[in-house]
Every structure is written in C-alpha cells, then in structure tokens.
Backbone as JSON Lines, residues from 0, in Angstrom:
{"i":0,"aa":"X","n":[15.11,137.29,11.01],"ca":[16.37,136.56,10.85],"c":[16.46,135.48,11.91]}
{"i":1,"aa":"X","n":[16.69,134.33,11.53],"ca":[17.23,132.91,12.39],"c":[18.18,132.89,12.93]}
{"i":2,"aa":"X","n":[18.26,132.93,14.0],"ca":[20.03,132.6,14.29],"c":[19.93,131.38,15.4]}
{"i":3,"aa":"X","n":[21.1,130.26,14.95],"ca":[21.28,129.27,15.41],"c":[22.0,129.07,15.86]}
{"i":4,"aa":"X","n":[22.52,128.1,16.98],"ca":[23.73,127.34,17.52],"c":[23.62,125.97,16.61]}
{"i":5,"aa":"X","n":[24.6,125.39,15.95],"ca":[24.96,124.3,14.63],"c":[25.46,123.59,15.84]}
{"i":6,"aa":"X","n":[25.09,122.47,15.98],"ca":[25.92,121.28,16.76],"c":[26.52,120.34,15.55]}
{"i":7,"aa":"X","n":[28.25,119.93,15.96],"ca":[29.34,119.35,15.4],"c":[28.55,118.1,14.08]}
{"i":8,"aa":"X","n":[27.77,117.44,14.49],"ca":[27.3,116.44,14.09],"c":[26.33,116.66,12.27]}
{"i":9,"aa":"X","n":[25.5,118.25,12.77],"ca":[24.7,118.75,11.62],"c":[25.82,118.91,10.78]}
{"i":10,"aa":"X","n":[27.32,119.67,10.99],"ca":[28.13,120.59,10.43],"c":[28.84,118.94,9.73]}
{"i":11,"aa":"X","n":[29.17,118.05,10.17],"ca":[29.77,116.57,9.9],"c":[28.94,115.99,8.25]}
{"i":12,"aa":"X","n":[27.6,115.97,9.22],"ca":[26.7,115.25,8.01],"c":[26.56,116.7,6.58]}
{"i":13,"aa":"X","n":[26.71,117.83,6.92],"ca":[26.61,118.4,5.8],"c":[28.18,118.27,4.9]}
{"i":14,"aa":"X","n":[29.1,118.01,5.2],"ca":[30.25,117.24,4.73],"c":[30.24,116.04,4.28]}
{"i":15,"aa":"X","n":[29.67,114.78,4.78],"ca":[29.68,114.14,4.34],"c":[28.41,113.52,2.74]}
{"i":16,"aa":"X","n":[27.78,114.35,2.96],"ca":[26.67,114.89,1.81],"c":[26.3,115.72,1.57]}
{"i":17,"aa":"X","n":[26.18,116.11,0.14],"ca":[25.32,117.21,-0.49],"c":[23.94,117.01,-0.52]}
{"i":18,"aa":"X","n":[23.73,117.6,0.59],"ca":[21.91,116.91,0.8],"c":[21.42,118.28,1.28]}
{"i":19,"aa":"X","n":[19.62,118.22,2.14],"ca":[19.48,119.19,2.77],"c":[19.96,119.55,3.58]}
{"i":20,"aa":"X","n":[20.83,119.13,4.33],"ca":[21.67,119.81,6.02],"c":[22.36,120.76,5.09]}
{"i":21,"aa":"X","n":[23.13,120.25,3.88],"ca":[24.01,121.46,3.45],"c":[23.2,122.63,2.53]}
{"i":22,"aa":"X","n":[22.21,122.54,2.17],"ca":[21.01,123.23,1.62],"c":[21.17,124.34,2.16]}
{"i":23,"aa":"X","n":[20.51,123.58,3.43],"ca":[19.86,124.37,4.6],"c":[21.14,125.95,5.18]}
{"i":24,"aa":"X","n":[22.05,125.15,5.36],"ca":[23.15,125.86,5.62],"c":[23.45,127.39,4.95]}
{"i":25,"aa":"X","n":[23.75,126.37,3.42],"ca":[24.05,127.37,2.55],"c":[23.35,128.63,1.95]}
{"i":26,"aa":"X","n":[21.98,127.89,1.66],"ca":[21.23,128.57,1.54],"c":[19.84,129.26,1.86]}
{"i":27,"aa":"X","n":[19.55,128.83,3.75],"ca":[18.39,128.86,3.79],"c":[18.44,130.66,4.27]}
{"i":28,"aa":"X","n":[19.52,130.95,4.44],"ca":[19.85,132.64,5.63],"c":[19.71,132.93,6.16]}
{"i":29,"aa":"X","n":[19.36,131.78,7.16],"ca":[19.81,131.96,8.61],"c":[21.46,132.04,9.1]}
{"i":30,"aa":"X","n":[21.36,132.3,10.55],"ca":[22.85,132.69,10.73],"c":[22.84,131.74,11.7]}
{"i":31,"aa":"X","n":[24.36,130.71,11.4],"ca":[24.57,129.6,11.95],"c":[25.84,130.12,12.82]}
{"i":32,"aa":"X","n":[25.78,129.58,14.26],"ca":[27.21,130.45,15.13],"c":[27.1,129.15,16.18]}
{"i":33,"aa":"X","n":[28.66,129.04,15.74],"ca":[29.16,127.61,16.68],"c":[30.69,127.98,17.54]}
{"i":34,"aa":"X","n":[30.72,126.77,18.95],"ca":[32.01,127.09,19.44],"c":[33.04,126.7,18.16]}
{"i":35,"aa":"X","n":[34.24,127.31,18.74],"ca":[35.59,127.19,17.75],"c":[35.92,125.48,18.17]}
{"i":36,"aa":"X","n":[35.71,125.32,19.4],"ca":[35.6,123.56,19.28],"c":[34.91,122.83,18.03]}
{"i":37,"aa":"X","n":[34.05,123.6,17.11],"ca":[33.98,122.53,16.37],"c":[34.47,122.63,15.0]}
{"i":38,"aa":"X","n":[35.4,123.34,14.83],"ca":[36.62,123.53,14.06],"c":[37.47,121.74,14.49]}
{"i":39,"aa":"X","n":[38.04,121.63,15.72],"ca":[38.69,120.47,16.45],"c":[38.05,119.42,15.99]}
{"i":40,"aa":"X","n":[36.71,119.43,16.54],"ca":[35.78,118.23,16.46],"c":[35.54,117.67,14.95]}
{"i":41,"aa":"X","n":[35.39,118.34,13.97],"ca":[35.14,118.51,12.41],"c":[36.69,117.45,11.86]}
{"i":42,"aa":"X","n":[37.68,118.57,12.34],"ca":[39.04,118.34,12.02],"c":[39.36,117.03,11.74]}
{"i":43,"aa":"X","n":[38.81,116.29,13.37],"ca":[39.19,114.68,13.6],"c":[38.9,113.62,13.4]}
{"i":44,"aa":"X","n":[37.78,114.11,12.72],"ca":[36.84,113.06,11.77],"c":[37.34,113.35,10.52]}
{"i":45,"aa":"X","n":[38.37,114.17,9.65],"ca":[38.3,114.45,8.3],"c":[38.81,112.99,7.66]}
{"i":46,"aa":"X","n":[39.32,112.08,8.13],"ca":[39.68,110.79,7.1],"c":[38.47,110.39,7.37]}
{"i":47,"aa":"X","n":[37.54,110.14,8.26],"ca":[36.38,109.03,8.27],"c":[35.48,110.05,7.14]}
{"i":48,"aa":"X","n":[35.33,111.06,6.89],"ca":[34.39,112.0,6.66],"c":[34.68,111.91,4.87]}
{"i":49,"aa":"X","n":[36.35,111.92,4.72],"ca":[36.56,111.16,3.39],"c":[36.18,110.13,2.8]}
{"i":50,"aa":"X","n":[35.86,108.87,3.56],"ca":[36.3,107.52,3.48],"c":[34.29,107.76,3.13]}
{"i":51,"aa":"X","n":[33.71,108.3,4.03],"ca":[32.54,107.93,3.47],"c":[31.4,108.52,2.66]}
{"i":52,"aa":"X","n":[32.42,109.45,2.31],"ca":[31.56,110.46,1.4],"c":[32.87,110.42,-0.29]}
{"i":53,"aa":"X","n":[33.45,109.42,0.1],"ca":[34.04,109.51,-1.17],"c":[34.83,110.29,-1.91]}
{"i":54,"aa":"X","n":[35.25,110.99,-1.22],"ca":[36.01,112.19,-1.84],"c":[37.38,112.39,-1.26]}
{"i":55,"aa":"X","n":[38.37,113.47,-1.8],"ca":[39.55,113.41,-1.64],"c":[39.79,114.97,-0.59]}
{"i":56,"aa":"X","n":[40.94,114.65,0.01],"ca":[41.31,115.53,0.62],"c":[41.07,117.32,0.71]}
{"i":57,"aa":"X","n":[41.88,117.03,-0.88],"ca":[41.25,118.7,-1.41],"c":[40.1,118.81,-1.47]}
{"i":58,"aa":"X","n":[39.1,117.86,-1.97],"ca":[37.77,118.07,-2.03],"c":[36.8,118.38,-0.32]}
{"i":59,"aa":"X","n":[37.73,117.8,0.64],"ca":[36.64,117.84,1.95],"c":[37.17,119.56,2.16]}
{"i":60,"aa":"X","n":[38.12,119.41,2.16],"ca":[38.75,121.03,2.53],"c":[38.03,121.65,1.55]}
{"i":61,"aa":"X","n":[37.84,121.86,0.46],"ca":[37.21,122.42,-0.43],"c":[35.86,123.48,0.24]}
{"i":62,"aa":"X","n":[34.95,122.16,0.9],"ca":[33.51,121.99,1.03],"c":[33.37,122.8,2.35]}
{"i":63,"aa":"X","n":[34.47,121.84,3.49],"ca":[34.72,122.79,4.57],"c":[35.16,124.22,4.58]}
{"i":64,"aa":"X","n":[36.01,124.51,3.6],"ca":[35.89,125.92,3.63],"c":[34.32,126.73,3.56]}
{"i":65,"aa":"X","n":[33.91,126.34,2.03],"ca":[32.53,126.85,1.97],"c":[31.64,126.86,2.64]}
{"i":66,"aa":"X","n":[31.62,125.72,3.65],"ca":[30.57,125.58,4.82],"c":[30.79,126.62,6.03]}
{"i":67,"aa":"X","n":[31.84,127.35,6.03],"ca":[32.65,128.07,7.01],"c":[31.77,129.22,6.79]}
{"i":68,"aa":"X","n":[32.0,129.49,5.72],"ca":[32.18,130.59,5.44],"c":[30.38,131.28,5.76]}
{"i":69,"aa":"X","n":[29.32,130.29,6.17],"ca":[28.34,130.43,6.77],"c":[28.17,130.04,8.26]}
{"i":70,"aa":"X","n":[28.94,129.81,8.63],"ca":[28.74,129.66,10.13],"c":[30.07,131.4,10.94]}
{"i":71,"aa":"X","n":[29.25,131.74,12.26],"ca":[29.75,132.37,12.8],"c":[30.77,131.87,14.05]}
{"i":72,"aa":"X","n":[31.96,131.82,14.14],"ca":[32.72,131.1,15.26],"c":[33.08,132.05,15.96]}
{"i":73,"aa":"X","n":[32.47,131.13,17.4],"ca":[32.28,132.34,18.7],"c":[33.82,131.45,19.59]}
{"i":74,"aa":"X","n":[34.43,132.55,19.88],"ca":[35.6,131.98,20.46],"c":[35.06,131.64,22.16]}
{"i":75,"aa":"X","n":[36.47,130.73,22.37],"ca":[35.78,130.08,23.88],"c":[36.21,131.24,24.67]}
{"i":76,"aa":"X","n":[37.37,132.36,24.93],"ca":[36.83,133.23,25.33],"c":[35.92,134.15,25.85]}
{"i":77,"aa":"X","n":[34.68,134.2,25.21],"ca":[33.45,134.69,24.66],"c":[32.54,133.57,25.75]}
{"i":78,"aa":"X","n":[32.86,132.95,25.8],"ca":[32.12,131.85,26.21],"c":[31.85,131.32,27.73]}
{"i":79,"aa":"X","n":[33.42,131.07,28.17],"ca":[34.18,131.18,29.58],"c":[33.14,131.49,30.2]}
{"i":80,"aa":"X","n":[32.38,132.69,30.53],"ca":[31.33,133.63,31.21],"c":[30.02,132.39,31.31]}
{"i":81,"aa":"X","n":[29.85,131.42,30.69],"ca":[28.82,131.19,30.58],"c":[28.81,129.56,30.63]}
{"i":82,"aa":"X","n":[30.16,129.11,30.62],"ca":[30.21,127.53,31.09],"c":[30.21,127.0,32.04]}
{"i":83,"aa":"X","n":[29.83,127.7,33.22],"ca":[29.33,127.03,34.46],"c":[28.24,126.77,34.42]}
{"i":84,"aa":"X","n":[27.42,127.28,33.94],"ca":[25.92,127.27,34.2],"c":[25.6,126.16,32.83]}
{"i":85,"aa":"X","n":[26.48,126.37,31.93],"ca":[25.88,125.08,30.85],"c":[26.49,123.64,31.44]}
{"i":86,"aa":"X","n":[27.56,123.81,31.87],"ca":[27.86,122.88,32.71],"c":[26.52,122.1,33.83]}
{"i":87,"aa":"X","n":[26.23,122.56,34.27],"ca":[24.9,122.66,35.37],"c":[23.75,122.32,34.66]}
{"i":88,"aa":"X","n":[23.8,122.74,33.44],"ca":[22.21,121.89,32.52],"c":[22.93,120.87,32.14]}
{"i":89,"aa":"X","n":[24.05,120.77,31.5],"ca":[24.29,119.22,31.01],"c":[25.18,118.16,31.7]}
{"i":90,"aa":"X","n":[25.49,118.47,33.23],"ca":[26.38,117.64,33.68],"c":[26.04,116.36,33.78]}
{"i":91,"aa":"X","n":[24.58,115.67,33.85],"ca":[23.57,115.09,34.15],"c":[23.28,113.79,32.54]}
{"i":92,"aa":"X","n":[23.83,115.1,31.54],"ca":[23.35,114.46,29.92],"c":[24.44,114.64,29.37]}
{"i":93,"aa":"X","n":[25.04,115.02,29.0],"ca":[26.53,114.84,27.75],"c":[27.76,115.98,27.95]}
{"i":94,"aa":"X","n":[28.66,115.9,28.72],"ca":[29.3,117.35,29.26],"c":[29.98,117.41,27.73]}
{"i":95,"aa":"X","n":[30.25,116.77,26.99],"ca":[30.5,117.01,25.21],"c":[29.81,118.3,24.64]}
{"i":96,"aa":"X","n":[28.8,118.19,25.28],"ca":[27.84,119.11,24.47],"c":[27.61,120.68,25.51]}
{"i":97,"aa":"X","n":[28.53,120.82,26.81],"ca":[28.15,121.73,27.3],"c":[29.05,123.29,26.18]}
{"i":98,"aa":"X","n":[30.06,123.45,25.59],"ca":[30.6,124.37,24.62],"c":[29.1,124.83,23.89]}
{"i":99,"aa":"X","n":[28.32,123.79,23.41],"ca":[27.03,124.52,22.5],"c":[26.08,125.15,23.38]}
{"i":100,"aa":"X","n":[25.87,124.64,24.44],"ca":[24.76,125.04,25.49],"c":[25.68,126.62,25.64]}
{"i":101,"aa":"X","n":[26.41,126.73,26.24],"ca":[27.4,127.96,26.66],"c":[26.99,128.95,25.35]}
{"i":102,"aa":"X","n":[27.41,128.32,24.26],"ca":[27.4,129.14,22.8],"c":[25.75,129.39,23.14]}
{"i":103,"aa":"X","n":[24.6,128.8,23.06],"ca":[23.4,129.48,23.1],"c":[23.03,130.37,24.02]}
{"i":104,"aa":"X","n":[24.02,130.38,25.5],"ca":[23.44,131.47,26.29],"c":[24.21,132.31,26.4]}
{"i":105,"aa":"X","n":[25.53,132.3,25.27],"ca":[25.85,133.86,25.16],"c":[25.39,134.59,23.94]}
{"i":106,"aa":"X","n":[25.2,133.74,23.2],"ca":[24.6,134.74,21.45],"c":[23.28,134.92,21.81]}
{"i":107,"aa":"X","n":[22.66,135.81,21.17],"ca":[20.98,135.85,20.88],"c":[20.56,135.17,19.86]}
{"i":108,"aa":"X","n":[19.98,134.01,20.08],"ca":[19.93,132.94,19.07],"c":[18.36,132.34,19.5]}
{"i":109,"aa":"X","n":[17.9,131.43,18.28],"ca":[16.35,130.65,18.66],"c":[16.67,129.11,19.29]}
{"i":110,"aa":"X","n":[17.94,128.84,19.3],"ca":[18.59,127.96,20.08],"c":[19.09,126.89,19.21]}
{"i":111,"aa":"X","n":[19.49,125.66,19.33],"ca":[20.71,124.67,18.88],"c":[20.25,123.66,17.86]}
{"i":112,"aa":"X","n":[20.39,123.7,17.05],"ca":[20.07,122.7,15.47],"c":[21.14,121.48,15.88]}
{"i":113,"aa":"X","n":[20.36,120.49,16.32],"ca":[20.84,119.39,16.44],"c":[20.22,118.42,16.48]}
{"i":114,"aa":"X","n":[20.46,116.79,15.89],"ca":[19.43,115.94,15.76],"c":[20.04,114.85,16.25]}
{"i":115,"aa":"X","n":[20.51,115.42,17.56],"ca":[21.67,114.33,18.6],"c":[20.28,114.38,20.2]}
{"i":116,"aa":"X","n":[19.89,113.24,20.41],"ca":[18.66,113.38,21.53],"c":[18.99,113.72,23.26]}
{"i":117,"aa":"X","n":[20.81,114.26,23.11],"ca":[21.2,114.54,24.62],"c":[20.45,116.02,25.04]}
{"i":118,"aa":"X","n":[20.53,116.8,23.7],"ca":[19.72,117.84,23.85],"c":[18.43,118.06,24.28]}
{"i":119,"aa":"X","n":[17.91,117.02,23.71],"ca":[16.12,116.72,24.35],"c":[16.26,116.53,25.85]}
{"i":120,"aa":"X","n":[17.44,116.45,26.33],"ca":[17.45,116.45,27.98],"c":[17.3,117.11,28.78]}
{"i":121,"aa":"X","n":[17.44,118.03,28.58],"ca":[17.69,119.93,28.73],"c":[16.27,120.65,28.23]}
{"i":122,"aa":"X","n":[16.08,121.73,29.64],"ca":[15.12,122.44,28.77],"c":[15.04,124.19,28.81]}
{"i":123,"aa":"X","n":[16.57,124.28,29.14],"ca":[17.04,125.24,29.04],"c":[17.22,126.65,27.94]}
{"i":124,"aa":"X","n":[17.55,125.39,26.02],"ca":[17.63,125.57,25.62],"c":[16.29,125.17,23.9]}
{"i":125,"aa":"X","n":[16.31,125.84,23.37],"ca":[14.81,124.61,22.33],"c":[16.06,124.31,21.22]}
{"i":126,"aa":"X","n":[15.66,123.12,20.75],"ca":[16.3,122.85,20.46],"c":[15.66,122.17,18.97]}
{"i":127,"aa":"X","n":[15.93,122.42,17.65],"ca":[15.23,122.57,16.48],"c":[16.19,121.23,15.92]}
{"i":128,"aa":"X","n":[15.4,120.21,15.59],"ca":[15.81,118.81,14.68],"c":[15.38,119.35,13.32]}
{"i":129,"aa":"X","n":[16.15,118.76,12.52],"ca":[16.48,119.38,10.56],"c":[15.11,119.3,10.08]}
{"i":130,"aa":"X","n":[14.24,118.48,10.81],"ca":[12.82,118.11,10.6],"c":[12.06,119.72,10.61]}
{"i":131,"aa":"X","n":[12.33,119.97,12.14],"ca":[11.67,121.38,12.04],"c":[12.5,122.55,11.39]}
{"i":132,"aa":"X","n":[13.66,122.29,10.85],"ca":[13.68,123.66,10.33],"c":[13.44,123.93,9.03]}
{"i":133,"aa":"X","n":[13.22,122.18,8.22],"ca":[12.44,122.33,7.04],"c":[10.93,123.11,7.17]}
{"i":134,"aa":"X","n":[10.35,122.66,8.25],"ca":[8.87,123.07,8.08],"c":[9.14,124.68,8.5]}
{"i":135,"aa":"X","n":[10.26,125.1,9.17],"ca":[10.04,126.51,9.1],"c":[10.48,127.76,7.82]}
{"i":136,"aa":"X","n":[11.61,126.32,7.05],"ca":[11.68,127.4,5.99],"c":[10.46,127.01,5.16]}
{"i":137,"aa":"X","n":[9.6,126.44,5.11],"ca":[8.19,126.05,4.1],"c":[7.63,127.31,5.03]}
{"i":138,"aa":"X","n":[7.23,126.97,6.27],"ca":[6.62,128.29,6.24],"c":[7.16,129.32,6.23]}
{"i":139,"aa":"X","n":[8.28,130.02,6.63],"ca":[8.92,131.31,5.71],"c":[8.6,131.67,4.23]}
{"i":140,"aa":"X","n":[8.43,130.42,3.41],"ca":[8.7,130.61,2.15],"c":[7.03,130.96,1.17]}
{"i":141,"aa":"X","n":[6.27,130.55,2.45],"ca":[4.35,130.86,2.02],"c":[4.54,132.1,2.58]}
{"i":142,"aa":"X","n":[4.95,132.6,3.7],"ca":[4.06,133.73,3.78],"c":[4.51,135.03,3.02]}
C-alpha cells in the first residue's frame, strides 16, 4: 500500500481537470493524507478553479466532495508535534509548504506528491512528481 502526503496544487489541478492527477487519485489506491490547511487553500481558489475549468459552482463542489472522499485529513493538532522541525527543513525554501513537510513526518507515508520544485529543496523528505507515480503504477500493474 502507497501512502502519500498530496500537496494543495496536485489536489487544485485534479479539480480543475479530469485528467490523470484525478485518475491517479481516484483510482490508483493509494492512500492520499493531507493537512486540513488544504481544505483553506483549495477553498480560495474555488472561483479561479471555476473560471478555468468551466464549470459551475455545484459542479466544483460536486468533484471536491468526491476528491475528499480519497484523501485522509490529518488535523493540525496532530501535527503541532512536528512543525518545528519542518519549519527547520523549509525555512530556507517555502515556509507555505512547511504544514506538508510536518504532515510527512507525522504519518507513515513514502513521502509528498508534488510537482511544485520548493520540495526538490529539501532532502528530508522524497518527494514523487505525477511523472513518477505513473511509472510506479505501470510497474505495480506488470508485476
């Protein structure tokens, strides 16, 4: 079993298209677990996220529900314990992104699906671009 940290941006673009990010999501079965920040983050983009994916209100809520309903939301609670030290890997590269770093070193996870390059800064965490997790469900799917 896969288990991932989803950064805001993968969870965005699978909203704004029915493509592979939302594939992947829906159906690849792995287990996707993100801070509750990106509930917020998702939220505040929902008119731009309309405007360019064409669709109506009910319809983004629609999609966002369903996309939910595969991701695991780790409360910041949960988390607290562990944002100093993500703080400390990313103060340097994107403190935006320290909530996901935190989220990977409290879950047991293969680390953060993101195809944002602040992550490549850090080597704390590995960090899997949509590139590689196609080639890992191809190879899941041979052997």
């Amino acid at each position: 079993m896969v288990n991932l940290v989803i950064d805001t941006n993968i969870l965005i673009a699978a909203l704004i298209r029915d493509s592979l990010t939302r594939a992947i999501i829906t159906m690849s079965g792995f287990t996707f677990v993100c801070p509750d920040l990106i509930l917020e983050e998702v939220k505040k983009y929902k008119e731009e996220i309309c405007l360019k994916s064409e669709i109506s209100a009910w319809e983004y809520h629609r999609i966002f529900t369903s996309l939910l309903s595969f991701l695991r939301i780790i409360p910041r609670n949960v988390l607290e314990p562990f944002v100093q030290k993500a703080k400390s890997i990313m103060e340097t590269v994107d403190r935006d992104d320290v909530l996901f770093i935190a989220t990977a070193l409290a879950i047991q996870n293969e680390g953060i699906w993101s195809d944002d390059k602040h992550f490549d800064e850090q080597m704390k965490v590995k960090v899997w671009k949509t590139s590689d997790l196609i080639r890992k469900i191809l190879n899941l799917a041979n052997e």
